[in-house]
Kinemage of the C-alpha trace (Angstrom):
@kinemage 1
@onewidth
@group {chain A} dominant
@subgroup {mainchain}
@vectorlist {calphas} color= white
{ca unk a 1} P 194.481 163.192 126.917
{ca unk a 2} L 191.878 160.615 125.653
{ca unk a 3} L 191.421 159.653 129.448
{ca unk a 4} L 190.808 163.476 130.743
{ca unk a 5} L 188.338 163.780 128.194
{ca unk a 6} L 186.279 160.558 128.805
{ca unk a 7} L 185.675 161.466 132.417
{ca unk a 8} L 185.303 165.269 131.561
{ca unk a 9} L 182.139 163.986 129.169
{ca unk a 10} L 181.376 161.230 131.779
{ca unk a 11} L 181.094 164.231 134.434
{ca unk a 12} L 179.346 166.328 131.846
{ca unk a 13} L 176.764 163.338 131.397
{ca unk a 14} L 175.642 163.084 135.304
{ca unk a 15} L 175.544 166.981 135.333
{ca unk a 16} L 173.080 166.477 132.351
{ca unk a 17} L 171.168 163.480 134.165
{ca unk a 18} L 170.988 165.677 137.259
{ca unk a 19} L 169.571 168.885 135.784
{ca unk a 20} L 166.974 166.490 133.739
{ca unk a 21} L 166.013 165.113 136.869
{ca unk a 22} L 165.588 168.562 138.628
{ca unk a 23} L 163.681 169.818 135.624
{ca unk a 24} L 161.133 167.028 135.856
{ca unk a 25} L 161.039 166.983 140.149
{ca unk a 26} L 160.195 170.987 139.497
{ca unk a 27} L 157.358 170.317 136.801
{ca unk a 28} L 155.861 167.627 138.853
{ca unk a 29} L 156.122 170.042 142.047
{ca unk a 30} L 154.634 172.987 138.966
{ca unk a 31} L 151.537 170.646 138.181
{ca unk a 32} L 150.739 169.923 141.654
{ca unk a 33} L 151.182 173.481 142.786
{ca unk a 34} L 148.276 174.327 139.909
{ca unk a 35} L 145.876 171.529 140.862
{ca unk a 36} L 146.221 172.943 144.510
{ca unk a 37} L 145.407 176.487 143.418
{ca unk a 38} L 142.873 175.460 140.570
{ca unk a 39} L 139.342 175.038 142.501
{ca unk a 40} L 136.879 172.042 142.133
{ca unk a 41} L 133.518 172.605 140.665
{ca unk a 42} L 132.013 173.186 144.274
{ca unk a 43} L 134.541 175.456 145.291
{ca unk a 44} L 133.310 177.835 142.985
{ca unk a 45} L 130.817 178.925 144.805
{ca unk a 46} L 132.282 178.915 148.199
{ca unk a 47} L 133.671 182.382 149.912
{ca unk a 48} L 138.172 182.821 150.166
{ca unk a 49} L 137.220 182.361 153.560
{ca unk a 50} L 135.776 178.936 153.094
{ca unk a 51} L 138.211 177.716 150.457
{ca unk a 52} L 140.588 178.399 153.216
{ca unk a 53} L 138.564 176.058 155.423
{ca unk a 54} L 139.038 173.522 153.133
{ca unk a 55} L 142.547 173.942 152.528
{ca unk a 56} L 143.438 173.999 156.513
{ca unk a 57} L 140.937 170.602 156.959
{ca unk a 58} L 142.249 169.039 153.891
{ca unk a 59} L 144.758 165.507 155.010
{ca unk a 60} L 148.385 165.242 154.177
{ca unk a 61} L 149.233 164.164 151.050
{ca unk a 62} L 150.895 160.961 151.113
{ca unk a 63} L 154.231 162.968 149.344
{ca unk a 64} L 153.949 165.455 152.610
{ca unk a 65} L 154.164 162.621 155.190
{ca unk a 66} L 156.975 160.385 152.904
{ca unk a 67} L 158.924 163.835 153.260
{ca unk a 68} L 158.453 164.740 156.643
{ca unk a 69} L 159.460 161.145 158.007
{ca unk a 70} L 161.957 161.466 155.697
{ca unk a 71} L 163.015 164.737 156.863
{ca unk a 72} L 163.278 162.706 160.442
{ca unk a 73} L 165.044 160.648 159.267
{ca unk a 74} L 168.232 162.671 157.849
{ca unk a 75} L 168.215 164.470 161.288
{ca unk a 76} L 168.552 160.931 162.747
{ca unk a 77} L 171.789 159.907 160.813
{ca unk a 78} L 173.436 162.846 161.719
{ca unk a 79} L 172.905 162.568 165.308
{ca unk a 80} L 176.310 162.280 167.571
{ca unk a 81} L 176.967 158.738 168.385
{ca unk a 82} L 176.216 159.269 172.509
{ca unk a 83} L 172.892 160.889 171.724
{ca unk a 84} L 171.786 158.035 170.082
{ca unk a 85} L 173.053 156.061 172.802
{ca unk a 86} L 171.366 157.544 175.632
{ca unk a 87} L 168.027 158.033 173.863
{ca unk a 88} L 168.344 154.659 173.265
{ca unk a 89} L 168.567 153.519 176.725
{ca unk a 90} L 166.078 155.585 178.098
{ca unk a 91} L 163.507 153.850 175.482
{ca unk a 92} L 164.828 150.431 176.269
{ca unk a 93} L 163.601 151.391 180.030
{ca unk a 94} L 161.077 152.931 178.973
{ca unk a 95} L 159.446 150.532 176.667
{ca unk a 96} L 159.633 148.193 179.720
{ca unk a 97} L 156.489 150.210 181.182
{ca unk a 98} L 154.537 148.185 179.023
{ca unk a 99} L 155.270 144.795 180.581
{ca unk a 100} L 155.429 146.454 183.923
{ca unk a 101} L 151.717 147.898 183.479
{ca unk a 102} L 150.679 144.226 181.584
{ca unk a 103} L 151.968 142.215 184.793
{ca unk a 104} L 150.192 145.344 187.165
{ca unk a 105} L 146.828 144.796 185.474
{ca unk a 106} L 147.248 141.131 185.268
{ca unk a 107} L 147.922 140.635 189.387
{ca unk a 108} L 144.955 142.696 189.829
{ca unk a 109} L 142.517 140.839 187.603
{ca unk a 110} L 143.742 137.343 187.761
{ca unk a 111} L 144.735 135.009 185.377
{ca unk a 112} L 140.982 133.673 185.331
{ca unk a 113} L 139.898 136.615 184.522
{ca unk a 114} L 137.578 136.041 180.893
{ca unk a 115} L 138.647 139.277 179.390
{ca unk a 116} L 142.021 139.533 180.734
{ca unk a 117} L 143.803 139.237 177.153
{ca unk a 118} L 142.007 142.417 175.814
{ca unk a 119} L 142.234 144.547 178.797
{ca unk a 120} L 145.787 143.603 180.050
{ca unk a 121} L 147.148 144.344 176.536
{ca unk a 122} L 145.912 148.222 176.483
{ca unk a 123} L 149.008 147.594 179.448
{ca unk a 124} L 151.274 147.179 176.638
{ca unk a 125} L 150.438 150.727 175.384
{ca unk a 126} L 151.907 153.065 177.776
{ca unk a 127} L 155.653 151.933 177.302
{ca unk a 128} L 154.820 153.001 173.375
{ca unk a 129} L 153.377 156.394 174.551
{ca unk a 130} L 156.001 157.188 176.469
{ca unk a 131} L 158.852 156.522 174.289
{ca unk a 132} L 157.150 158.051 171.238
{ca unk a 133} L 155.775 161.105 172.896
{ca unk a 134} L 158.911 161.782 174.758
{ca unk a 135} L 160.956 161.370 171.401
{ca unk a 136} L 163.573 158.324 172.910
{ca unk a 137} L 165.261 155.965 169.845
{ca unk a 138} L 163.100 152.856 169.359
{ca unk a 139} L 164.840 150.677 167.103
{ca unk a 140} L 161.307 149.400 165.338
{ca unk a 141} L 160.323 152.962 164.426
{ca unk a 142} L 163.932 153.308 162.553
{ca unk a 143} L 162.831 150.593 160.349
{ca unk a 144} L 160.922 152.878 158.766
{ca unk a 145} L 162.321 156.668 159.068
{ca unk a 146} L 166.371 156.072 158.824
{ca unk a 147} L 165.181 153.644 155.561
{ca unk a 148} L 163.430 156.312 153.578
{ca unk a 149} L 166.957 158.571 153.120
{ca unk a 150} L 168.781 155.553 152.080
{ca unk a 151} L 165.834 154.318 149.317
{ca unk a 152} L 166.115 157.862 148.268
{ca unk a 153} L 169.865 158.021 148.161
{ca unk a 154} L 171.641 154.986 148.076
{ca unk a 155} L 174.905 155.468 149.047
{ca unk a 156} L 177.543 154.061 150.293
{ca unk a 157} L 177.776 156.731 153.487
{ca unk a 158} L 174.376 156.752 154.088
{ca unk a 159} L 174.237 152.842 153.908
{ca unk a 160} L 176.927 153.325 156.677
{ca unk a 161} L 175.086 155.726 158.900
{ca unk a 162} L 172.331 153.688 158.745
{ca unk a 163} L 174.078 150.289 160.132
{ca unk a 164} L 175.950 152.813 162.699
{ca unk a 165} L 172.647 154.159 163.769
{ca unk a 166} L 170.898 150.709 164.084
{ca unk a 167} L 173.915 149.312 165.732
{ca unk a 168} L 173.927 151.703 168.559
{ca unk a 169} L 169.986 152.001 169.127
{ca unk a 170} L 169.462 148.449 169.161
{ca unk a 171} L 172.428 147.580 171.661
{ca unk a 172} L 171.243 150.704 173.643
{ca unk a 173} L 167.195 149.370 173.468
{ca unk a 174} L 168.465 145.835 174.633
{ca unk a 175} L 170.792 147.243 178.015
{ca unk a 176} L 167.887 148.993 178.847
{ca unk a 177} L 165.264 146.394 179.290
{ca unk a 178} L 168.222 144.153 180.778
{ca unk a 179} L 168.847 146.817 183.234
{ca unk a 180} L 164.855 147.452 183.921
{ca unk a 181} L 164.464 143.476 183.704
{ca unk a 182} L 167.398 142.985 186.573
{ca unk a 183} L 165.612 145.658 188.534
{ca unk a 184} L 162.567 144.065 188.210
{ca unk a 185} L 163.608 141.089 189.843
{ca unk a 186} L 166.317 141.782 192.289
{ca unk a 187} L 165.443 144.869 193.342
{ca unk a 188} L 162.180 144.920 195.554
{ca unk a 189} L 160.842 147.517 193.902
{ca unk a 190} L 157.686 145.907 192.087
{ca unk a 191} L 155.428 143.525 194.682
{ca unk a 192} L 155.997 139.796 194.765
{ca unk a 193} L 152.238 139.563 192.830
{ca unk a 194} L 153.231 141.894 190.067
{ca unk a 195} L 157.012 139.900 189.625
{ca unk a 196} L 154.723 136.666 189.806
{ca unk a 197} L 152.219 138.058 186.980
{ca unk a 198} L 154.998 139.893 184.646
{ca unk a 199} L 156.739 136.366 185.414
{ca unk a 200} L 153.465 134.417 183.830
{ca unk a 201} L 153.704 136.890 181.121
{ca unk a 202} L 156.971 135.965 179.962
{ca unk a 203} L 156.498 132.394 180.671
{ca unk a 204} L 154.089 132.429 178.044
{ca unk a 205} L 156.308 134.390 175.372
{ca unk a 206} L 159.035 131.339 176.130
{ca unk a 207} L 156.909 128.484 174.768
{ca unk a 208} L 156.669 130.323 171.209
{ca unk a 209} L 159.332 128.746 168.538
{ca unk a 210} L 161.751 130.832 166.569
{ca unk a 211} L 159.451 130.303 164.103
{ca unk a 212} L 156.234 131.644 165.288
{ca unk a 213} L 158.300 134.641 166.690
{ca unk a 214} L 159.873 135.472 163.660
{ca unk a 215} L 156.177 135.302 161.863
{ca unk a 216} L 155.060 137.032 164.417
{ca unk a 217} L 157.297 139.889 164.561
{ca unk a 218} L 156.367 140.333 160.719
{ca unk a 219} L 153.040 141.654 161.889
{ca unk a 220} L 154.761 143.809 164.418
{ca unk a 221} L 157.146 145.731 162.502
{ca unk a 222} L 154.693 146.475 159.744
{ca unk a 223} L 152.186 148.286 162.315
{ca unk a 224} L 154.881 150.105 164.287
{ca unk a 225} L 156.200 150.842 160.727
{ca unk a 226} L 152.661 152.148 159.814
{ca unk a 227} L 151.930 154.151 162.938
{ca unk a 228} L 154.957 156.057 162.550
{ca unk a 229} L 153.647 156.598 158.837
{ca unk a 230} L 150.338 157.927 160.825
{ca unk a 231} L 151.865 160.286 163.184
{ca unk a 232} L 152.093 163.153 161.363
{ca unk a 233} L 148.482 163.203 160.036
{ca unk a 234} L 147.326 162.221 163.586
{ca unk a 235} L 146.641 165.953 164.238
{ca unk a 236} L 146.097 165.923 167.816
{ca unk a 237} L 145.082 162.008 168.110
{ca unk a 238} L 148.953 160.731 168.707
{ca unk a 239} L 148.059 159.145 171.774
{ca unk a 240} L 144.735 157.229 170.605
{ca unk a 241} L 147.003 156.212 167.242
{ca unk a 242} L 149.943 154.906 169.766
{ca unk a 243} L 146.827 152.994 171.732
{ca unk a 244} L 145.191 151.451 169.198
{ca unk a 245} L 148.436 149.780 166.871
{ca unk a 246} L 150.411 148.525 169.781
{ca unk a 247} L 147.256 147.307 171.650
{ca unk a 248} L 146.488 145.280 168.376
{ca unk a 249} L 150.196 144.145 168.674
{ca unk a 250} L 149.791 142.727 172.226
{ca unk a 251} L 145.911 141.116 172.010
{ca unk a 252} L 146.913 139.912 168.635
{ca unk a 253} L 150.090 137.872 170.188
{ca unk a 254} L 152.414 139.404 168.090
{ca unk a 255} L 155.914 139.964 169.044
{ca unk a 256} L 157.929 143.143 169.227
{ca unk a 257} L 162.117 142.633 170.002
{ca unk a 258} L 162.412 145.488 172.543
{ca unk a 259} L 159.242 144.826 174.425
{ca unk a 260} L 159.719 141.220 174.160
{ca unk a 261} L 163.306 140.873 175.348
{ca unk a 262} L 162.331 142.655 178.676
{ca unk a 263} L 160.180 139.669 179.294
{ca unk a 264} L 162.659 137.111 178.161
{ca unk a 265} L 165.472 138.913 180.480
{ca unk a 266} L 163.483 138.928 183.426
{ca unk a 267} L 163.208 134.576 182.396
{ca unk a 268} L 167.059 134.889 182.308
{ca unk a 269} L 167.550 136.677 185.271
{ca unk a 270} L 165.311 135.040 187.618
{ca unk a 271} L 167.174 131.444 186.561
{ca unk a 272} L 164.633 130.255 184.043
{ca unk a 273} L 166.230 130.758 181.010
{ca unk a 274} L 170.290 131.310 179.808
{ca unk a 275} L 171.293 134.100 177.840
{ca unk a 276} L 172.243 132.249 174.611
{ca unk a 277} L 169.161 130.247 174.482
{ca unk a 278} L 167.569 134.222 174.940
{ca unk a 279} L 169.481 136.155 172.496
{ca unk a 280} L 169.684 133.520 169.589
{ca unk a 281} L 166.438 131.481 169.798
{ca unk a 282} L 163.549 134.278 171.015
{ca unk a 283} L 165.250 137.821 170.458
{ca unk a 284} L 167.306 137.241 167.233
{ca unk a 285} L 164.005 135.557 165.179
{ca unk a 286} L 161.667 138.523 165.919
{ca unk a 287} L 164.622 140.871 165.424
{ca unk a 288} L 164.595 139.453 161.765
{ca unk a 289} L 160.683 139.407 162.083
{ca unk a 290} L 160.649 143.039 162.737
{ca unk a 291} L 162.877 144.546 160.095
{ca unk a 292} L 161.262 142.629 157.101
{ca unk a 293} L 157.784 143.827 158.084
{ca unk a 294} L 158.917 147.850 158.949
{ca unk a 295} L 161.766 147.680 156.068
{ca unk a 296} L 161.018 144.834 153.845
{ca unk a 297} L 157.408 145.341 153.631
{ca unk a 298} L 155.784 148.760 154.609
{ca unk a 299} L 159.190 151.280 153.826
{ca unk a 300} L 159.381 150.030 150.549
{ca unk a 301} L 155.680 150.004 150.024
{ca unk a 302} L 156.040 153.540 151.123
{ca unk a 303} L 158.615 154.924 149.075
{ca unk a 304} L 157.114 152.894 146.053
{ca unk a 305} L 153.177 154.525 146.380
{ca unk a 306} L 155.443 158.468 146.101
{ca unk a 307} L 158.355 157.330 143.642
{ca unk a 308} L 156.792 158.753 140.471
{ca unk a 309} L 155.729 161.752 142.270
{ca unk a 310} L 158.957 163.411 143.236
């Protein structure tokens, strides 16, 4: 009997907790709800119509944006295992357009070329565009969104979702580029100058350390961490915030794992390179690189800047 009632008053205690907790979420949603409504000195004076004006021009709050990527991200975990799959693989080929457009640019402009770095990198943007825009699973931008629910709500099934989710869209991101990357070079279907520049491209990605591309991919996964962040206050400007983070990414030499590893597969599959010294001494480090700057930095900079809020 002693037992039955210890866990009916340890079950009566979380019940208590949680209705505390709702109580003070619903007075915190109360207060802002009254600052919203109560208008600022200037305000005064202005017409319904123009406090409207204000209202509609006003930006997100950062609470609005920390719940709407958070919102994407619990319609992430739940998705069916082959969805995430396939999404996945179409933004591993698809985040191949950037090296693709980097190598175009670069056999047209030569290697001489004084500004080649900055213009060759705004290459590097389109594969980001189109994955983003066209909604495919990038494995950097789920540092960030499948992160939030889990911060939230720690548990142990969500913990699991999360690993399931990261497991697929990463494996799916890498097959991709290997499959656009084997394409690329057996195929025919790029000229011999484009193969030759994309080729030069990844040359150069090779003589980085694990080291410098795990600091490297610190960088990386921070920005693609805070564009996502962006996105929903863009308001019309997704495109020009895509452009300007991932260009920074490629003129600033840092290194992103899905991008990257279609450059270091088309080293592995043109005989340059094998696929262990690939995987474990460029892909792994900026792997590692990428999560600590999306989760380990920006996510929980994120969720710690709305905490006390909700």
């Amino acid at each position: 009997m002693s037992d039955a009632k210890a866990d009916q008053d340890t079950a009566s205690g979380k019940k208590a907790g949680k209705s505390s907790d709702d109580q003070e979420a619903s007075a915190k949603a109360q207060d802002r709800e009254s600052r919203e409504q109560t208008p600022t000195p200037s305000e005064k004076s202005l017409t319904p119509k123009e406090r409207d004006s204000v209202a509609e021009r006003g930006n997100l709050s950062p609470l609005t944006v920390y719940s709407i990527v958070l919102r994407e991200g619990d319609d992430e975990l739940q998705r069916p295992k082959m969805s995430l799959w396939w999404s996945g693989v179409a933004a591993g080929v698809g985040i191949s357009t950037s090296v693709l457009v980097e190598g175009i640019i670069r056999s047209n402009l030569g290697s001489d070329h004084p500004y080649l770095t900055l213009i060759e990198s705004l290459g590097y943007s389109f594969g980001f565009v189109l994955v983003i825009l066209c909604r495919l699973q990038l494995f950097t931008e789920n540092t960030i969104t499948v992160v939030l629910p889990v911060l939230a709500k720690p548990t142990r099934n969500l913990l699991a979702c999360s690993a399931r989710l990261w497991g697929i869209v990463l494996t799916a991101n890498l097959f991709g580029t290997f499959l656009t990357a084997a394409m690329g070079v057996h195929s025919g279907i790029i000229s011999t100058e484009t193969l030759a520049a994309i080729l030069e491209i990844s040359h150069h990605l090779a003589t980085l350390t694990p080291v410098e591309t795990f600091l490297r991919g610190i960088p990386s996964g921070f920005f693609i961490a805070a564009m996502v962040w962006m996105l929903p206050s863009a308001k019309g400007s997704e495109v020009f915030v895509i452009v300007m983070f991932t260009w920074l990414i490629a003129a600033g030499g840092f290194t992103h794992v899905i991008a990257g590893s279609n450059e270091i597969f088309t080293l592995v599959l043109n005989g340059d390179m094998n696929m262990f010294t690939a995987l474990g001494y460029h892909i792994f480090p900026v792997l590692i690189g990428n999560i600590l700057g999306g989760t380990g930095l920006f996510a929980m900079l994120a969720y710690g800047q709305v905490h006390e809020e909700m």
